[in-house]
ChimeraX commands (.cxc) that place a marker at each C-alpha (Angstrom):
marker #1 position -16.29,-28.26,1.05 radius 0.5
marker #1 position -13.91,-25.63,1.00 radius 0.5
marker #1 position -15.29,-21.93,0.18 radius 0.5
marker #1 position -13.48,-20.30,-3.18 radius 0.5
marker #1 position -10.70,-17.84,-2.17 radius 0.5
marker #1 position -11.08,-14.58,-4.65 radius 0.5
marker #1 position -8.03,-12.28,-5.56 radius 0.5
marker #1 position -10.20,-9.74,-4.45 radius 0.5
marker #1 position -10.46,-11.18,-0.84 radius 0.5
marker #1 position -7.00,-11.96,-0.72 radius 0.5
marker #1 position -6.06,-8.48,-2.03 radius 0.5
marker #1 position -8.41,-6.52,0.92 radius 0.5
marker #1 position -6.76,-8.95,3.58 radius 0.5
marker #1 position -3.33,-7.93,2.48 radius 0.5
marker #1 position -4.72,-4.67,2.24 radius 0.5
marker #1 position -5.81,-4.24,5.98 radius 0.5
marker #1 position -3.09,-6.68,7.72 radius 0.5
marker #1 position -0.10,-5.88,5.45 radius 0.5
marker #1 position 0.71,-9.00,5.29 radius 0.5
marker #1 position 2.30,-11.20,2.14 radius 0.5
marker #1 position -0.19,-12.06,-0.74 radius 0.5
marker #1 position 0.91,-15.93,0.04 radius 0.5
marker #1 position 0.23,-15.48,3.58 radius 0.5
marker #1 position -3.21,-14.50,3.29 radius 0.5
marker #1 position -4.13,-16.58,0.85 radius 0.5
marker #1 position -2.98,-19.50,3.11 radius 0.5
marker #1 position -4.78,-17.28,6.00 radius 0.5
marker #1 position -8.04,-17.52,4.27 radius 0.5
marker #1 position -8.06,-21.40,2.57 radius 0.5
marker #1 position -7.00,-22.34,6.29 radius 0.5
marker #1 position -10.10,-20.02,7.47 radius 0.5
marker #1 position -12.40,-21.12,4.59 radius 0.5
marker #1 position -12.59,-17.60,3.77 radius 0.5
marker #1 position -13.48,-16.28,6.91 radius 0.5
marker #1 position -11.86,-12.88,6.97 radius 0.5
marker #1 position -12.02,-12.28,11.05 radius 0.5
marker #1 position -10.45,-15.32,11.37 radius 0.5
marker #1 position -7.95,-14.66,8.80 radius 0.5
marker #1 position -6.69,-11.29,10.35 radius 0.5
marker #1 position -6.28,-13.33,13.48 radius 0.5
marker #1 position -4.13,-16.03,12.04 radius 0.5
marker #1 position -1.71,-13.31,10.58 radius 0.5
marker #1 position -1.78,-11.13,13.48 radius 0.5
marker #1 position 0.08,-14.41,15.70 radius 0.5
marker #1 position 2.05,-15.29,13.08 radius 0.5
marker #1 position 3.21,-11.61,12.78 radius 0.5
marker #1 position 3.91,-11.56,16.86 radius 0.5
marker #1 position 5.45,-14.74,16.60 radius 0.5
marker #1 position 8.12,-13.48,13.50 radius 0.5
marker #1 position 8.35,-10.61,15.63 radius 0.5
marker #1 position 9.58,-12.68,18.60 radius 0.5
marker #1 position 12.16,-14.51,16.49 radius 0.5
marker #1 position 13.82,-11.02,15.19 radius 0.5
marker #1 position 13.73,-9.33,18.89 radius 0.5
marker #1 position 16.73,-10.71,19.64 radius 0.5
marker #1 position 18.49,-9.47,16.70 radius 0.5
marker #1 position 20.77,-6.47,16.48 radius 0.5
marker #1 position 18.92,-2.97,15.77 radius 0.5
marker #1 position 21.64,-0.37,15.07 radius 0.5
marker #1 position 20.66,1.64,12.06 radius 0.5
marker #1 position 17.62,3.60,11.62 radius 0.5
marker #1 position 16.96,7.14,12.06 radius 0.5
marker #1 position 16.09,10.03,14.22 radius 0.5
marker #1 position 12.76,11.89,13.67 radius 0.5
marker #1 position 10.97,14.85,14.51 radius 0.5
marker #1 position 7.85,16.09,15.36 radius 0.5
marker #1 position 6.57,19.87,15.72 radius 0.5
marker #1 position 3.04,19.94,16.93 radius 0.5
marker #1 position 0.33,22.98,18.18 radius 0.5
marker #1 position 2.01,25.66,16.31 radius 0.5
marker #1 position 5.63,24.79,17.91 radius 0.5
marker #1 position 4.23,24.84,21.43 radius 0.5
marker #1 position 5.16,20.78,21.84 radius 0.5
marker #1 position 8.16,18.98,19.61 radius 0.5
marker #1 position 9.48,15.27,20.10 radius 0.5
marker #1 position 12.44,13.94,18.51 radius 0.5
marker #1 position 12.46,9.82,18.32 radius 0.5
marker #1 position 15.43,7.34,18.04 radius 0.5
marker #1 position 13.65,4.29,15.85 radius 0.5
marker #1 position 16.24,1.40,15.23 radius 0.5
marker #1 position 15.86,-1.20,12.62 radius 0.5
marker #1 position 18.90,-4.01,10.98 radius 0.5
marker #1 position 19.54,-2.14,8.04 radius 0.5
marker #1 position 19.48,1.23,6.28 radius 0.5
marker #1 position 17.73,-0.24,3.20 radius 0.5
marker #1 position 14.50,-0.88,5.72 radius 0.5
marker #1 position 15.37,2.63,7.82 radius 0.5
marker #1 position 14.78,4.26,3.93 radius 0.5
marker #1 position 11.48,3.00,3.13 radius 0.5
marker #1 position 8.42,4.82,3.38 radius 0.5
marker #1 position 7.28,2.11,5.34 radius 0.5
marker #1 position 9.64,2.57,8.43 radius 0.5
marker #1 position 9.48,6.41,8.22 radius 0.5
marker #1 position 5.87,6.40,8.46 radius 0.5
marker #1 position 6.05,4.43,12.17 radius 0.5
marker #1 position 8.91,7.07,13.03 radius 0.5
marker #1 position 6.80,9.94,12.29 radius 0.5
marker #1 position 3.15,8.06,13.49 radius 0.5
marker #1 position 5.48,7.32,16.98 radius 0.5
marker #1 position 6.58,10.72,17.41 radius 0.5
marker #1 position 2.86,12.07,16.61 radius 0.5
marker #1 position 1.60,9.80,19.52 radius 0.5
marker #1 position 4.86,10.83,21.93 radius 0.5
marker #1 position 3.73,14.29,21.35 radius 0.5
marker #1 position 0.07,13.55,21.89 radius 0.5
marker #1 position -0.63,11.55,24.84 radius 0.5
marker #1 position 3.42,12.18,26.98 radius 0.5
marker #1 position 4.51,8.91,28.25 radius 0.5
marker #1 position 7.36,8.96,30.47 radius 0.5
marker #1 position 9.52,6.55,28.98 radius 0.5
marker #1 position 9.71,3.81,26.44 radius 0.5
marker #1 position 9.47,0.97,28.52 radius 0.5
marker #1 position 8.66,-0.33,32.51 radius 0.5
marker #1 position 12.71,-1.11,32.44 radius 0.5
marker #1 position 13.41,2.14,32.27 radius 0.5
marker #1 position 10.88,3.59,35.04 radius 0.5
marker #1 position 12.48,4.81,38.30 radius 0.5
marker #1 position 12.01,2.34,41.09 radius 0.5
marker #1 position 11.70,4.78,43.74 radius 0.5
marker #1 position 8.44,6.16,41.18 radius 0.5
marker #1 position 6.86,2.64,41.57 radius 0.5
marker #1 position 7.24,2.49,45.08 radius 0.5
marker #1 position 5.87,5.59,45.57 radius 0.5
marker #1 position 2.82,4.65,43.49 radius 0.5
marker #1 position 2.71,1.43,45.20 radius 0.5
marker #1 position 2.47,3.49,48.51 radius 0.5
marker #1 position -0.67,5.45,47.41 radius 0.5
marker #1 position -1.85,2.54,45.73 radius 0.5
marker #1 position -2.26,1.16,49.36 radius 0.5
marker #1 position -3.18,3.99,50.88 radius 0.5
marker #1 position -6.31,4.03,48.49 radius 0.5
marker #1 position -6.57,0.69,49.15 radius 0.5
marker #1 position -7.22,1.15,52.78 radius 0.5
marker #1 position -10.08,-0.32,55.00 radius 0.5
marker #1 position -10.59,-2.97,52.49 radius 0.5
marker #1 position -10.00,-6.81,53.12 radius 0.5
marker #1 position -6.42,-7.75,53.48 radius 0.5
marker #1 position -6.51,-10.32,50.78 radius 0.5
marker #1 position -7.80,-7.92,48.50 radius 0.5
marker #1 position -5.26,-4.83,49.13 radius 0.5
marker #1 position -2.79,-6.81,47.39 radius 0.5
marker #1 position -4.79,-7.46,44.34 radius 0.5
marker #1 position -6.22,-3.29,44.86 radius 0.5
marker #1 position -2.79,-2.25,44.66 radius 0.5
marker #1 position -0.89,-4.63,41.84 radius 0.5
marker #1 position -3.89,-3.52,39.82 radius 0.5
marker #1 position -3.42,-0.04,39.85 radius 0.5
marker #1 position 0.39,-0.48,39.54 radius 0.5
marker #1 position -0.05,-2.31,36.22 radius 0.5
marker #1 position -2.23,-0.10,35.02 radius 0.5
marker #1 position 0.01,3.39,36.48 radius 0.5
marker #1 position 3.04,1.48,34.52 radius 0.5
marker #1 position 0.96,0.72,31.41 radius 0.5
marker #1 position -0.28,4.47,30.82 radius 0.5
marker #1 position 3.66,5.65,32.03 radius 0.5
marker #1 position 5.52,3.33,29.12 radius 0.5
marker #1 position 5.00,4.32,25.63 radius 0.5
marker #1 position 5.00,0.44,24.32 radius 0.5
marker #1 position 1.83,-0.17,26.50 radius 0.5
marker #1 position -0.04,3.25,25.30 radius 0.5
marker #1 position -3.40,2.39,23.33 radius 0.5
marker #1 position -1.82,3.95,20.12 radius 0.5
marker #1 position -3.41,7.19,19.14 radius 0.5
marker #1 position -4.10,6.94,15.14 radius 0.5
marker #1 position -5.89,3.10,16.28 radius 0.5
marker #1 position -6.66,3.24,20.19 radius 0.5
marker #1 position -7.34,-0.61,19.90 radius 0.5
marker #1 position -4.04,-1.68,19.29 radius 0.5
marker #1 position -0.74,-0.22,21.72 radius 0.5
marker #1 position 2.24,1.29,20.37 radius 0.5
marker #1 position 4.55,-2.17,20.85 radius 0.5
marker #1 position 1.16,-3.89,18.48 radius 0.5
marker #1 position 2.03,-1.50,15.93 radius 0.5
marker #1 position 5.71,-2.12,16.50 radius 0.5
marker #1 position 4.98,-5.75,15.96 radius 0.5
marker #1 position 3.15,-5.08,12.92 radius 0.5
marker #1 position 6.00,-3.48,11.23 radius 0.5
marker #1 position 8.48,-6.11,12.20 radius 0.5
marker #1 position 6.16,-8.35,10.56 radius 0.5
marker #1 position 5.80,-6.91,7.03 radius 0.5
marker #1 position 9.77,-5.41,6.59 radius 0.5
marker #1 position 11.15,-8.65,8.32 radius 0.5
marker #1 position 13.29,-6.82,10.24 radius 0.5
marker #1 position 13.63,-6.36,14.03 radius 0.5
marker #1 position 12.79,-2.63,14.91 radius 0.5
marker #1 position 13.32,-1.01,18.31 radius 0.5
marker #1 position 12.47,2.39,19.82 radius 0.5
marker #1 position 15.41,3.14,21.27 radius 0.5
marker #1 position 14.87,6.26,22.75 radius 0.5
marker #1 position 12.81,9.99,22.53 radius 0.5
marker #1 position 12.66,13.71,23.98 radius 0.5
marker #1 position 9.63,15.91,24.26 radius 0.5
marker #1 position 9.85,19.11,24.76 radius 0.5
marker #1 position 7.13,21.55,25.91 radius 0.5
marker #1 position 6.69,25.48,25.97 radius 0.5
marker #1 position 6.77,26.46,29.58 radius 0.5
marker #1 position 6.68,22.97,31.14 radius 0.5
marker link #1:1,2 radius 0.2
marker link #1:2,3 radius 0.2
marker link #1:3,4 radius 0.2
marker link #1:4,5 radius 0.2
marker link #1:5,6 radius 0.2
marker link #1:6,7 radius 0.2
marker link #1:7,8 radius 0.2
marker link #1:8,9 radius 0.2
marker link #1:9,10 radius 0.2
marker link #1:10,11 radius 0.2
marker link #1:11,12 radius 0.2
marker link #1:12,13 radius 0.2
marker link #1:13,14 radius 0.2
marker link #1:14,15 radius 0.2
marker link #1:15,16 radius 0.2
marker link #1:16,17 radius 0.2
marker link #1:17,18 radius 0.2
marker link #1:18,19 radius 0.2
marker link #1:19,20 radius 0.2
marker link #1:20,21 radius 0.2
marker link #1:21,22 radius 0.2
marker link #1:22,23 radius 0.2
marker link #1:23,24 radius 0.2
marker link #1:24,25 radius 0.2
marker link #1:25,26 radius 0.2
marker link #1:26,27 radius 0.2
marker link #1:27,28 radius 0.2
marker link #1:28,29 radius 0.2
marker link #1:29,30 radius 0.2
marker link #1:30,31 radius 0.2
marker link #1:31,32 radius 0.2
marker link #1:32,33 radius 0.2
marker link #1:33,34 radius 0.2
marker link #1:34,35 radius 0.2
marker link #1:35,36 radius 0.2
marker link #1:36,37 radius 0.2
marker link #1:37,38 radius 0.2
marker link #1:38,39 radius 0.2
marker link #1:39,40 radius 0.2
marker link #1:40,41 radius 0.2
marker link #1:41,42 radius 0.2
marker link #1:42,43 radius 0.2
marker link #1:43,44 radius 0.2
marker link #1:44,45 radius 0.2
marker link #1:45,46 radius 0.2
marker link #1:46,47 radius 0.2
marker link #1:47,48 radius 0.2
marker link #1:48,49 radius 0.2
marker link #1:49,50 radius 0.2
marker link #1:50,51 radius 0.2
marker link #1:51,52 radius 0.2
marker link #1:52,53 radius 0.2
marker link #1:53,54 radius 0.2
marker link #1:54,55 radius 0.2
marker link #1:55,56 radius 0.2
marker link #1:56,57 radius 0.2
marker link #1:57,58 radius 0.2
marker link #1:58,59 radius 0.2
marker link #1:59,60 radius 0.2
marker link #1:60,61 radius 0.2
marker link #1:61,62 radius 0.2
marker link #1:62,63 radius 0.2
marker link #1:63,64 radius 0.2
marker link #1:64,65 radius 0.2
marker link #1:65,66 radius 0.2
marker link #1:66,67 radius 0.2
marker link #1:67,68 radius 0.2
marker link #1:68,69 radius 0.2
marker link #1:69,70 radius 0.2
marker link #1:70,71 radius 0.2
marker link #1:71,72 radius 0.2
marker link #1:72,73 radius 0.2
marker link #1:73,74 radius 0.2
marker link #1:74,75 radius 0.2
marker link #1:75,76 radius 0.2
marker link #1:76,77 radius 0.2
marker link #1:77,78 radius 0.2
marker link #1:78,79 radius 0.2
marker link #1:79,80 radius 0.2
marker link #1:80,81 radius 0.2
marker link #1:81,82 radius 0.2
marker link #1:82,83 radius 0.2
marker link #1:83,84 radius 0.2
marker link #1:84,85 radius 0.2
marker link #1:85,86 radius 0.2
marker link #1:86,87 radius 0.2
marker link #1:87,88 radius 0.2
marker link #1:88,89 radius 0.2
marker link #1:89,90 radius 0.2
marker link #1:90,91 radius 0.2
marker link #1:91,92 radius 0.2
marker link #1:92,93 radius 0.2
marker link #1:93,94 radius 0.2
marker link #1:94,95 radius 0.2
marker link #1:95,96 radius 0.2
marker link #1:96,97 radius 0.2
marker link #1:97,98 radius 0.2
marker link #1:98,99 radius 0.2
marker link #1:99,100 radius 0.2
marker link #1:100,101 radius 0.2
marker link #1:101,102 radius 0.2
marker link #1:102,103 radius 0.2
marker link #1:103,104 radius 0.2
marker link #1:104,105 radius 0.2
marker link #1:105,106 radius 0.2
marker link #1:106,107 radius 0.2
marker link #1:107,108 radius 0.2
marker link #1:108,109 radius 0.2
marker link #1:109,110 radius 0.2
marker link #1:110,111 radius 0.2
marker link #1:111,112 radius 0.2
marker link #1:112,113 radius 0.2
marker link #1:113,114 radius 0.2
marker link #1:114,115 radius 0.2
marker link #1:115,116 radius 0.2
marker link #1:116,117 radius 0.2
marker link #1:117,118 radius 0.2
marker link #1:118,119 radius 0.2
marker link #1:119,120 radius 0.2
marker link #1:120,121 radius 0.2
marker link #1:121,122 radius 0.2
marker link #1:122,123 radius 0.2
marker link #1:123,124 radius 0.2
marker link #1:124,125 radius 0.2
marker link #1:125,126 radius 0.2
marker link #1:126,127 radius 0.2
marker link #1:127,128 radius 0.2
marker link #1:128,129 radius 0.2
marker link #1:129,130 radius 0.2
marker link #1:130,131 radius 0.2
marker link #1:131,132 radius 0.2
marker link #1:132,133 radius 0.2
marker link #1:133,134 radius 0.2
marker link #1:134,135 radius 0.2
marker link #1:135,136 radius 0.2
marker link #1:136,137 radius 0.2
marker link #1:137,138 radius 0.2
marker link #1:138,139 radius 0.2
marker link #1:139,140 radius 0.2
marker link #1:140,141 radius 0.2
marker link #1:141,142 radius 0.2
marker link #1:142,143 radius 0.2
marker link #1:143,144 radius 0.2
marker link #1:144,145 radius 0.2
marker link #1:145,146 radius 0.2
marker link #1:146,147 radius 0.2
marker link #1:147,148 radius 0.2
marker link #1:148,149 radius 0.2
marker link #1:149,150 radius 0.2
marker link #1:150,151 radius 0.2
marker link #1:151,152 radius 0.2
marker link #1:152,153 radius 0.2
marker link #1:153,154 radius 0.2
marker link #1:154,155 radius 0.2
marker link #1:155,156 radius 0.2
marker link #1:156,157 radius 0.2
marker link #1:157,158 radius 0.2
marker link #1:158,159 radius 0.2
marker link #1:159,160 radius 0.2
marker link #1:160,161 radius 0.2
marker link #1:161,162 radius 0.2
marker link #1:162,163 radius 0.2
marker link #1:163,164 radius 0.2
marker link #1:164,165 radius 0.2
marker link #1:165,166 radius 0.2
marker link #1:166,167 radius 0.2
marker link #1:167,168 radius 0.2
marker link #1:168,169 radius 0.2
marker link #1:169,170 radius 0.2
marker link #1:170,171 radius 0.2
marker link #1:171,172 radius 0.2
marker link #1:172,173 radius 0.2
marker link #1:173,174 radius 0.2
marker link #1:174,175 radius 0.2
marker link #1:175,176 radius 0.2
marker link #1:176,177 radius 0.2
marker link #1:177,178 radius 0.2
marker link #1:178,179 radius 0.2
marker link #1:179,180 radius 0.2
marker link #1:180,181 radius 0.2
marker link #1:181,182 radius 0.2
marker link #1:182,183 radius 0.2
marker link #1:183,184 radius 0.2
marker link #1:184,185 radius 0.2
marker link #1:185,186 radius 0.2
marker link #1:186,187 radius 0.2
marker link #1:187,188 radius 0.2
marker link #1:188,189 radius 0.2
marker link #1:189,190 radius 0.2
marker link #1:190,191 radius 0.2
marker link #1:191,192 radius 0.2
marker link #1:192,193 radius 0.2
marker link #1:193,194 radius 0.2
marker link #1:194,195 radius 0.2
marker link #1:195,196 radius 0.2
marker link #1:196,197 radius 0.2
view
């Protein structure tokens, strides 16, 4: 017996996934109303849309900026999307300005582990070991890919937990937005600047 599917259920699940009213009522009849579930369903298929756009080109967009502690920290952020329809909705200039917020906030190095130095890794694969020292042999290895991974993850902005949600990273947010303005979006680049750093 299948359980009845309100508008009013349908309407918070759209509410707190963004997703299409279609999609979530599909979400929850497949779910028998089982919101959990639900949000789960449309978070893969949003990943999985996501993944089919990635490859697509991402050349307009816009720059943003971001002036925080009384001008004593600013960012500026390069967010691409497909087209400047998208790059002019409310939408995508609310994950350009919630991006910068978090660049200014928590400093990540760069956007993604591509673009970290390789000489930086192996130097924090060298005190990685160091650390690692007097411990088994066949767990150094483990010792030290572990706290490379998670070095790298708290280095590249993608991989941050994102500040306004610290549940979700940056690239999950990213996602997200792919997902609900069916475009591929891409954060191409940003600058922080500091007072006296």
């Amino acid at each position: 017996m299948s359980a009845t599917i309100s508008a009013k259920m349908v309407g918070e699940l759209r509410e707190s996934t963004g997703a299409g009213l279609m999609d979530c009522k599909k979400a929850l009849v497949e779910t028998a109303g089982d919101f959990d579930k639900a949000v789960e369903i449309l978070r893969k298929k949003g990943v999985a849309s996501a993944a089919k756009k990635a490859g697509r080109e991402a050349a307009e967009g816009l720059v943003e900026s971001y002036i925080h502690l009384g001008g004593k920290v600013g960012v500026m952020l390069e967010l691409n999307c497909e087209t400047d329809f998208v790059a002019k909705t409310d939408d995508f200039k609310q994950l350009a300005k919630d991006i910068a917020m978090h660049i200014a906030a928590v400093n990540p190095a760069c956007v993604s582990r591509e673009q970290i130095d390789p000489e930086l890794i192996e130097k924090e694969r060298k005190i990685a070991a160091m650390q690692a020292e007097g411990k088994p042999a066949n767990a150094v290895e483990k010792i030290v890919e572990g706290k490379l991974d998670k070095f790298l993850a708290e280095s590249c902005l993608l991989e941050q937990s994102f500040v306004k949600s610290p549940d979700k990273t940056v690239k999950d947010i990213v996602t997200e937005a792919i997902s609900r303005l069916g475009e591929n979006i891409v954060v191409r680049r940003f600058a922080r600047f500091q007072v006296g750093a």
